[in-house]
mmCIF entry with sequence, helices, sheets and N, C-alpha, C, O atoms, coordinates in Angstrom:
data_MODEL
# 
_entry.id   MODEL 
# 
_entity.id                         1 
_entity.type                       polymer 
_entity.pdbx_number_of_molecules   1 
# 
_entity_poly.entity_id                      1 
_entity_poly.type                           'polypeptide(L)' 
_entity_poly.nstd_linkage                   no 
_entity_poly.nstd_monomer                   no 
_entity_poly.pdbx_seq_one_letter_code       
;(UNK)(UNK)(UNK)(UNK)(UNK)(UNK)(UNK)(UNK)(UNK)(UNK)(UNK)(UNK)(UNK)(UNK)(UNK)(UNK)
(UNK)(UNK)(UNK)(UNK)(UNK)(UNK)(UNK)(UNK)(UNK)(UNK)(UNK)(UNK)(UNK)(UNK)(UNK)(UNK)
(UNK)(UNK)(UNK)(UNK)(UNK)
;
_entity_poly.pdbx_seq_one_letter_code_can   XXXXXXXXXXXXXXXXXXXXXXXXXXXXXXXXXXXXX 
_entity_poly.pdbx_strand_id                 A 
# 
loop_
_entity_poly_seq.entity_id 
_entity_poly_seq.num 
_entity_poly_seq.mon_id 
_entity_poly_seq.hetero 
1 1  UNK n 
1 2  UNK n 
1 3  UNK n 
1 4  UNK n 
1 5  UNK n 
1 6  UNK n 
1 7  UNK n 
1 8  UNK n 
1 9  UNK n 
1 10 UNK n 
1 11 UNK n 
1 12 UNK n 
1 13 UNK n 
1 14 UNK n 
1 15 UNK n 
1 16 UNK n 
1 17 UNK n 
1 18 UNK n 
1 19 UNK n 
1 20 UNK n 
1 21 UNK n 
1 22 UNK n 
1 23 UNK n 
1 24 UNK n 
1 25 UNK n 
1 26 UNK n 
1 27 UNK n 
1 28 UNK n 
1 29 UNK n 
1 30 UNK n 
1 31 UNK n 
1 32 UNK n 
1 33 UNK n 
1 34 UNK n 
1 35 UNK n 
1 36 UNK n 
1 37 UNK n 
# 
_struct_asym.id          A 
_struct_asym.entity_id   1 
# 
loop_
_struct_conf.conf_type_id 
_struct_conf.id 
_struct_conf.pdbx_PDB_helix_id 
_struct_conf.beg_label_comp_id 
_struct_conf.beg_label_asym_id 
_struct_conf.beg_label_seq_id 
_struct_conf.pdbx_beg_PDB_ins_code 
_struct_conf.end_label_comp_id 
_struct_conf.end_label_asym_id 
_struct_conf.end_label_seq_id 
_struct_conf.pdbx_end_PDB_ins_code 
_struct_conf.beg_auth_comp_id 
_struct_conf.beg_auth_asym_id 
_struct_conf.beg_auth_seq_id 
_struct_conf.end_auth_comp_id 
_struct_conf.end_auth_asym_id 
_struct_conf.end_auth_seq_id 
_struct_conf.pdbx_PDB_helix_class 
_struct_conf.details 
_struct_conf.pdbx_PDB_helix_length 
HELX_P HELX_P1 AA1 UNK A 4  ? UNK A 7  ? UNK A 4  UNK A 7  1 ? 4  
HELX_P HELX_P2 AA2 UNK A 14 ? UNK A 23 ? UNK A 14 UNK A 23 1 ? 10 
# 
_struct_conf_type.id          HELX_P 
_struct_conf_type.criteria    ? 
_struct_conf_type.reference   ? 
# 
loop_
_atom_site.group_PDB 
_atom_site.id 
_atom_site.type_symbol 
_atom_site.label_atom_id 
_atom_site.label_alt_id 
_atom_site.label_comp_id 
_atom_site.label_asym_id 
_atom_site.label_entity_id 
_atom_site.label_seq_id 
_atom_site.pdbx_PDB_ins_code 
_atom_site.Cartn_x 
_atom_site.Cartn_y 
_atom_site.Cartn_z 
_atom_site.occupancy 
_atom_site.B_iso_or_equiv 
_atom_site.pdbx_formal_charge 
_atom_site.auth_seq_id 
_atom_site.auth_comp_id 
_atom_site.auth_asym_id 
_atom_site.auth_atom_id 
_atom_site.pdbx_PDB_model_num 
ATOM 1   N N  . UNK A 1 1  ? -0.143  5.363  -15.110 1.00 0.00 ? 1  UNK A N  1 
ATOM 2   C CA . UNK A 1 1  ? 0.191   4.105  -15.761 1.00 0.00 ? 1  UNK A CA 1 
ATOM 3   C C  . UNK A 1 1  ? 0.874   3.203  -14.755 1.00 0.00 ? 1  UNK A C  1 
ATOM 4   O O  . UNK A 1 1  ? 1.846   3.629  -14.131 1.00 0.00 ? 1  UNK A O  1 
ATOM 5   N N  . UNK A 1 2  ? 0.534   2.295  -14.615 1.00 0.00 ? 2  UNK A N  1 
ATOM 6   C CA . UNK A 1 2  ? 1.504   1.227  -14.016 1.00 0.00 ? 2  UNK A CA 1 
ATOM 7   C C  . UNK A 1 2  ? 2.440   0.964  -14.547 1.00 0.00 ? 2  UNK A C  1 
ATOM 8   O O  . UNK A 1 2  ? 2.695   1.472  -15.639 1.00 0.00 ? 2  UNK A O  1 
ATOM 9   N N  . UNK A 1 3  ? 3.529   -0.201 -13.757 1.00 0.00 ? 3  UNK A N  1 
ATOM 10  C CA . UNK A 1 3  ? 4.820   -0.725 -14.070 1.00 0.00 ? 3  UNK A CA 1 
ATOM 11  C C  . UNK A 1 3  ? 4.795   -1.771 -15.657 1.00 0.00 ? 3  UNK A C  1 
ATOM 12  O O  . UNK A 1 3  ? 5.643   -2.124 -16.477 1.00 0.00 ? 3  UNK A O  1 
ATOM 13  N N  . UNK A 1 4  ? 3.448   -1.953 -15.486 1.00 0.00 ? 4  UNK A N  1 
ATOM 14  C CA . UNK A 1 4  ? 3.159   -3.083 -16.897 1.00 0.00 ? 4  UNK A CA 1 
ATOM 15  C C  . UNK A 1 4  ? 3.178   -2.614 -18.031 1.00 0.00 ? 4  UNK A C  1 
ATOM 16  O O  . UNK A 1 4  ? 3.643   -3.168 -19.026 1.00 0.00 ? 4  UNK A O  1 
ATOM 17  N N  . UNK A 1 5  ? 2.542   -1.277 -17.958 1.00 0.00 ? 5  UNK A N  1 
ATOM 18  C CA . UNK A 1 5  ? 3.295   -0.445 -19.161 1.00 0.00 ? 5  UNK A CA 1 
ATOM 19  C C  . UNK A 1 5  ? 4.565   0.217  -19.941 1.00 0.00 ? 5  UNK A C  1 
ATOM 20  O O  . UNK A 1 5  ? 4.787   0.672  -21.063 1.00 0.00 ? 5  UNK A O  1 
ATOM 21  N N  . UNK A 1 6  ? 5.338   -0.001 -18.613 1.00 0.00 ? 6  UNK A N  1 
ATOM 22  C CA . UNK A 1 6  ? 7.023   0.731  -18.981 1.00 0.00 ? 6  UNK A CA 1 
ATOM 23  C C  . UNK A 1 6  ? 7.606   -1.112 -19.055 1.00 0.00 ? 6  UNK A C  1 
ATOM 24  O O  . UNK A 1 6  ? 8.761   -1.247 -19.457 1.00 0.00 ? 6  UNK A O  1 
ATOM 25  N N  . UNK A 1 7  ? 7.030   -2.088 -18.780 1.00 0.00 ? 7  UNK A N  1 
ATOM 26  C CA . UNK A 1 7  ? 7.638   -3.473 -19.308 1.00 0.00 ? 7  UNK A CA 1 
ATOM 27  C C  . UNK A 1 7  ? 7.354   -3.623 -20.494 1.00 0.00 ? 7  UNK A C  1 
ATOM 28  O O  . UNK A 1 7  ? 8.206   -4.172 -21.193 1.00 0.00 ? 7  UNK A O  1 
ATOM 29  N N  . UNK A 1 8  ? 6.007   -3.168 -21.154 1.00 0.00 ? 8  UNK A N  1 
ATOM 30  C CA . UNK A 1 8  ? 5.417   -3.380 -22.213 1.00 0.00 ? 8  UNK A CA 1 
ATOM 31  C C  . UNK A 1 8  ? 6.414   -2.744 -23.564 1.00 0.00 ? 8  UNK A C  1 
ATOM 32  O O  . UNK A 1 8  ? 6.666   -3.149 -24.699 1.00 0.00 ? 8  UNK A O  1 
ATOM 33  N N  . UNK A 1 9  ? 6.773   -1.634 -22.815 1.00 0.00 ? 9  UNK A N  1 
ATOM 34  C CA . UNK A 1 9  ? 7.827   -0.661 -23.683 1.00 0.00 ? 9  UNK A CA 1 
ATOM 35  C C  . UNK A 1 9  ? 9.115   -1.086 -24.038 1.00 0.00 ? 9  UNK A C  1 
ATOM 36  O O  . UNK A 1 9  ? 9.761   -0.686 -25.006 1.00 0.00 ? 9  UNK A O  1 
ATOM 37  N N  . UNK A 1 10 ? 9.500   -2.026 -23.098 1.00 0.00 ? 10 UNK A N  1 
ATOM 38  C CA . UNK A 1 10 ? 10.657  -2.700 -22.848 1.00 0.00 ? 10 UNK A CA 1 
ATOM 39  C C  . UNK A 1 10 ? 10.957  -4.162 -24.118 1.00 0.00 ? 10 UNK A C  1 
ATOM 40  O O  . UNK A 1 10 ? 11.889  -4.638 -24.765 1.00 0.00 ? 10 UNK A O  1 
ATOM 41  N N  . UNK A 1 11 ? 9.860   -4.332 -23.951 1.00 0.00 ? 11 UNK A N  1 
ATOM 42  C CA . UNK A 1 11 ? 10.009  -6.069 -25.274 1.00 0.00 ? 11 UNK A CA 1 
ATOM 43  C C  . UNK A 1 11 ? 9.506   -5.109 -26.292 1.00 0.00 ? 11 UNK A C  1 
ATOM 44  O O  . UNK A 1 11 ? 8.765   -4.139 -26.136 1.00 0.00 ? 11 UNK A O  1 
ATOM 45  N N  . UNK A 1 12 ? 10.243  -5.732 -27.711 1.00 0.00 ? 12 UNK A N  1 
ATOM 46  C CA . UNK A 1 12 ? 10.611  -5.248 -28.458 1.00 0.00 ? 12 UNK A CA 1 
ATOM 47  C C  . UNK A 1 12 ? 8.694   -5.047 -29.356 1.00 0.00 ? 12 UNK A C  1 
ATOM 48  O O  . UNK A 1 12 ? 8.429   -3.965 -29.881 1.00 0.00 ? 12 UNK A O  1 
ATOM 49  N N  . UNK A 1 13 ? 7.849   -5.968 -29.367 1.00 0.00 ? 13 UNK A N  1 
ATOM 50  C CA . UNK A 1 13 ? 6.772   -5.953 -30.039 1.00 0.00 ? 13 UNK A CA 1 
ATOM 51  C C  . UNK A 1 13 ? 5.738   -4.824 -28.925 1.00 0.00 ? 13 UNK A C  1 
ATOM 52  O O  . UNK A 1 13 ? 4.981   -3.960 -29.367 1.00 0.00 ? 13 UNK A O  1 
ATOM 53  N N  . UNK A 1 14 ? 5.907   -5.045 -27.812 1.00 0.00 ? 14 UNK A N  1 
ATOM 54  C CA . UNK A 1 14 ? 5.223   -4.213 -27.000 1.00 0.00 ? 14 UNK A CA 1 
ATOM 55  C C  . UNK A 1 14 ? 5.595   -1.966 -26.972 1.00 0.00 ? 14 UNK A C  1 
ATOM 56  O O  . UNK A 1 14 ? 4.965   -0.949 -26.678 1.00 0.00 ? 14 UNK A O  1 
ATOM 57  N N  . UNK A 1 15 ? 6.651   -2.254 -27.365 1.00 0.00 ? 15 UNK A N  1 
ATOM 58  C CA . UNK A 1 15 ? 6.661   -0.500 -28.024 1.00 0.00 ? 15 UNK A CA 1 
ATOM 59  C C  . UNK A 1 15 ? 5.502   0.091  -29.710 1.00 0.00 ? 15 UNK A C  1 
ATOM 60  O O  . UNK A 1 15 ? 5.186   1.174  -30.202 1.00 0.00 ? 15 UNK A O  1 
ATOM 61  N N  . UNK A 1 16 ? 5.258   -1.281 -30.012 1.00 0.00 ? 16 UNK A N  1 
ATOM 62  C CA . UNK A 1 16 ? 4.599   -1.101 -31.155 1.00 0.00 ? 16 UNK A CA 1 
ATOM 63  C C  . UNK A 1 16 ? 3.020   -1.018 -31.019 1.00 0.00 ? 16 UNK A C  1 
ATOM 64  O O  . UNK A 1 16 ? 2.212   -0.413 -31.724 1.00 0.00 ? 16 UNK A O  1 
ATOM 65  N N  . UNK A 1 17 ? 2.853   -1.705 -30.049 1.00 0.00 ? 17 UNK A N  1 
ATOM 66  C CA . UNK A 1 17 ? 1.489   -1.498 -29.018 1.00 0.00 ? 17 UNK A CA 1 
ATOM 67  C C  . UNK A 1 17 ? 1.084   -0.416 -28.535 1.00 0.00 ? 17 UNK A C  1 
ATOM 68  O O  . UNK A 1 17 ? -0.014  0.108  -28.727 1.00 0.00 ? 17 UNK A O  1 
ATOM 69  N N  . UNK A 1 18 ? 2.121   0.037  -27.761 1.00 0.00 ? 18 UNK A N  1 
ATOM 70  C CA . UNK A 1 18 ? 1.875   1.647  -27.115 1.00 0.00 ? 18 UNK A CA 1 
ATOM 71  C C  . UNK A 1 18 ? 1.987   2.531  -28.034 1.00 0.00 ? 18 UNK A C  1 
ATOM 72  O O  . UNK A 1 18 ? 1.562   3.683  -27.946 1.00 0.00 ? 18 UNK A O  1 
ATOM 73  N N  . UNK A 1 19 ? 2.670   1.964  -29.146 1.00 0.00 ? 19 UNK A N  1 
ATOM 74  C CA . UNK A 1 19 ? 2.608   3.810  -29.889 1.00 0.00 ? 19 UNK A CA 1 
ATOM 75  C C  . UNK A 1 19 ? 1.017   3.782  -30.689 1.00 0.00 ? 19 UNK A C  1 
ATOM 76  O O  . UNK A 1 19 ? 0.236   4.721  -30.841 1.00 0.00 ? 19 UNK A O  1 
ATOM 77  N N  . UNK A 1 20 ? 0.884   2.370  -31.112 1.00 0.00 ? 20 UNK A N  1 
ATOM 78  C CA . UNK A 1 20 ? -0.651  3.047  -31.646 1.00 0.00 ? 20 UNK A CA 1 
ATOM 79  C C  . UNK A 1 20 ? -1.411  3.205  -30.051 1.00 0.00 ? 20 UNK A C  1 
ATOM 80  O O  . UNK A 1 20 ? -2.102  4.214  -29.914 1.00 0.00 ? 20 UNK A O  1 
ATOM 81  N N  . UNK A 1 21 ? -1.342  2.561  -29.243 1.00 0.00 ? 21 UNK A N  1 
ATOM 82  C CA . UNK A 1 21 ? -2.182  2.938  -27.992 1.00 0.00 ? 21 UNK A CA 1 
ATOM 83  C C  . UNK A 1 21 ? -2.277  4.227  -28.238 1.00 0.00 ? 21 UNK A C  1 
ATOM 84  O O  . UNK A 1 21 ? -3.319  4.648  -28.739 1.00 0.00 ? 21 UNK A O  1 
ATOM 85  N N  . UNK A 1 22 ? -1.083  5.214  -27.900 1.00 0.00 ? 22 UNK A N  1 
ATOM 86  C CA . UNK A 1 22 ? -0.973  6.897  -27.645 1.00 0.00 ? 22 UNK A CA 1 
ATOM 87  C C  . UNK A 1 22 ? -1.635  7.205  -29.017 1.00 0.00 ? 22 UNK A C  1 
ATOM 88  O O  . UNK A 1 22 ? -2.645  7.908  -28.991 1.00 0.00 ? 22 UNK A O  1 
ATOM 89  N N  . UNK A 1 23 ? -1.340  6.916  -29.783 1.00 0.00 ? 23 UNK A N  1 
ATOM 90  C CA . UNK A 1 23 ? -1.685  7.401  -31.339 1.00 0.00 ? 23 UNK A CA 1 
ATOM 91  C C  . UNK A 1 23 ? -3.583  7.185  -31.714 1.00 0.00 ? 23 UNK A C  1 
ATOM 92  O O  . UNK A 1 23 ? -4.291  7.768  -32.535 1.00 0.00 ? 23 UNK A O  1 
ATOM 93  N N  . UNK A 1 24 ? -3.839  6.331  -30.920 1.00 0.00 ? 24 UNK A N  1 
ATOM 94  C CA . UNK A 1 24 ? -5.059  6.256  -31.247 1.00 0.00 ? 24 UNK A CA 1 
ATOM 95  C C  . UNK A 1 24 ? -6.376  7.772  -30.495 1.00 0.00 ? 24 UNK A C  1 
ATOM 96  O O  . UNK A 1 24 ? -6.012  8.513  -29.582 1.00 0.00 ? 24 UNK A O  1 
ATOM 97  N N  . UNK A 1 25 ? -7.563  7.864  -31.049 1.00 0.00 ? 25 UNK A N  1 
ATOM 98  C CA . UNK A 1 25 ? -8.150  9.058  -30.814 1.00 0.00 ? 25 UNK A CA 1 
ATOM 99  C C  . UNK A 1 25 ? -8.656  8.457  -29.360 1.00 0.00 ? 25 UNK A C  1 
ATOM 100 O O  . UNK A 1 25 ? -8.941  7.284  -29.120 1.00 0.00 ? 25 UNK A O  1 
ATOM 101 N N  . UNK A 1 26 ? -8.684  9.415  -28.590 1.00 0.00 ? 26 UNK A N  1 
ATOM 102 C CA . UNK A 1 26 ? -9.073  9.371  -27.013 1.00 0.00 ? 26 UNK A CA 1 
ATOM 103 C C  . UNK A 1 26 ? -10.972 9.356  -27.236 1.00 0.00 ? 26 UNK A C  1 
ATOM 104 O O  . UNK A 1 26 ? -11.532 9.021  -28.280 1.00 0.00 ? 26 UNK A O  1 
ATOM 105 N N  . UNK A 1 27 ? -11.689 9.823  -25.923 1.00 0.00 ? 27 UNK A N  1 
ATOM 106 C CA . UNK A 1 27 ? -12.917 10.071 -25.907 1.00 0.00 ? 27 UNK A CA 1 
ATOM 107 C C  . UNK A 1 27 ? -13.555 10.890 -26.840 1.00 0.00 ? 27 UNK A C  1 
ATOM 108 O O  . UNK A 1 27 ? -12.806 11.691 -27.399 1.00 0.00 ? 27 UNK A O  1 
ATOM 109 N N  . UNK A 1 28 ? -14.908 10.916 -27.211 1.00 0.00 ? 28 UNK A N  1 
ATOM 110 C CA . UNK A 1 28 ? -15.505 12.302 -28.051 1.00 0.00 ? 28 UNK A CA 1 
ATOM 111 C C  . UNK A 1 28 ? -16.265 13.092 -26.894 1.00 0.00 ? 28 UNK A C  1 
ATOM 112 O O  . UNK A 1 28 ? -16.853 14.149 -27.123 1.00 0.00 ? 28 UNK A O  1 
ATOM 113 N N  . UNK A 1 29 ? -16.205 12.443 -25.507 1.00 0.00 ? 29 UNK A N  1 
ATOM 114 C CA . UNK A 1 29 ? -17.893 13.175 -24.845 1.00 0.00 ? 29 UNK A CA 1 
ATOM 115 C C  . UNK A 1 29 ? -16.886 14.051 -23.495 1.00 0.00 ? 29 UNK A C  1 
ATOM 116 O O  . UNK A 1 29 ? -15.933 13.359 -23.137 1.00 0.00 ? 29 UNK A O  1 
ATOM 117 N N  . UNK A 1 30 ? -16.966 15.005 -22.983 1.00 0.00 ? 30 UNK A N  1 
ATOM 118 C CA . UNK A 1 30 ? -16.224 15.642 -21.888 1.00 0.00 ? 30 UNK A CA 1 
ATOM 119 C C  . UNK A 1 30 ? -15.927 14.357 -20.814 1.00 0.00 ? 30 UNK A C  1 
ATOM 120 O O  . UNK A 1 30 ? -16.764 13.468 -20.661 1.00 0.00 ? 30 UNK A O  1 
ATOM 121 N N  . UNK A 1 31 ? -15.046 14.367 -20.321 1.00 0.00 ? 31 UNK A N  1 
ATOM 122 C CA . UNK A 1 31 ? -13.963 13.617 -19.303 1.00 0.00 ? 31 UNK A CA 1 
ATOM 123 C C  . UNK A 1 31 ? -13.853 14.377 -18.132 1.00 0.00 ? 31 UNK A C  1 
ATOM 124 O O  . UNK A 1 31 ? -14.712 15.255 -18.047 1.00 0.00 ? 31 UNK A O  1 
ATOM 125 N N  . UNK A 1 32 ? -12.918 14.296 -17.040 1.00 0.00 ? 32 UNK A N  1 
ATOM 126 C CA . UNK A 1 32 ? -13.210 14.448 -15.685 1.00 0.00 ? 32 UNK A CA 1 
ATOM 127 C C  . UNK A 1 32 ? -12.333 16.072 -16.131 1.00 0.00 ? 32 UNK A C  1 
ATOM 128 O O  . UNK A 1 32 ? -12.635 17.181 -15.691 1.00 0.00 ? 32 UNK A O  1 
ATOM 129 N N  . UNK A 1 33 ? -11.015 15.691 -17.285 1.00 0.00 ? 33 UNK A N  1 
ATOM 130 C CA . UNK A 1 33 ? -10.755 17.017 -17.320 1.00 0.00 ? 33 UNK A CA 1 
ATOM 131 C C  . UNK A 1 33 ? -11.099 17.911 -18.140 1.00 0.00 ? 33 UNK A C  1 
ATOM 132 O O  . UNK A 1 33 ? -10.241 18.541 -18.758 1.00 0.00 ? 33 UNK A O  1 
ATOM 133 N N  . UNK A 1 34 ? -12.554 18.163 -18.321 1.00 0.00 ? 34 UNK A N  1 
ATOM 134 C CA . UNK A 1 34 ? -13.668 18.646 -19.067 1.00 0.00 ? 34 UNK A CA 1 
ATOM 135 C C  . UNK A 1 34 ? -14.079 18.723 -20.611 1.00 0.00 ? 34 UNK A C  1 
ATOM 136 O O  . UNK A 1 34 ? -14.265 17.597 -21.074 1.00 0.00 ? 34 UNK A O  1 
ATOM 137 N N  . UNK A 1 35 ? -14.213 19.460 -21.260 1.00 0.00 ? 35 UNK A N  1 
ATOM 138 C CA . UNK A 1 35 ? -14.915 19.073 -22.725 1.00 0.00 ? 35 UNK A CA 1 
ATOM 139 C C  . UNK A 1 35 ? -13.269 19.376 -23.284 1.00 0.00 ? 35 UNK A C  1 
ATOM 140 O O  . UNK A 1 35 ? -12.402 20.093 -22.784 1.00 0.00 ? 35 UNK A O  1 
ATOM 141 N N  . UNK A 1 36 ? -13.237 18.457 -24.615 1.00 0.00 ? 36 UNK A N  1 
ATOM 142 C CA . UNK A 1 36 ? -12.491 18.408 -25.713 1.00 0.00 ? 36 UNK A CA 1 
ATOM 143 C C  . UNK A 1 36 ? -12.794 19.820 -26.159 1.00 0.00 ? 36 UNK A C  1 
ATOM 144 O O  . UNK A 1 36 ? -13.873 20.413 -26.126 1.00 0.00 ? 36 UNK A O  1 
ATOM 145 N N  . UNK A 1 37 ? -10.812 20.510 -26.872 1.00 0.00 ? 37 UNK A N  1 
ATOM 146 C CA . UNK A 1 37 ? -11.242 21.623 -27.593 1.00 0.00 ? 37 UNK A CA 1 
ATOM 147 C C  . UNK A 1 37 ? -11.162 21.844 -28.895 1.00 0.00 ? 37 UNK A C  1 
ATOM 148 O O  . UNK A 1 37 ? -11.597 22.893 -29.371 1.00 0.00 ? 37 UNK A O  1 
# 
């Protein structure tokens, strides 16, 4: 993550951003660190 993300965390509407960011479902198809289990 870059620095724009720990600013993002910092203003008060931008923590509300990242938590659905993290909260939201990632990929369905295998990634570099291989298949979903």
């Amino acid at each position: 993550m870059s620095g724009w993300w720990y600013f993002l965390g910092l203003v008060p509407f931008g923590g509300l951003v990242l938590i659905v960011w993290y909260a939201s479902p990632g990929t369905t198809s295998p990634n570099r660190y291989g298949a979903r289990i």
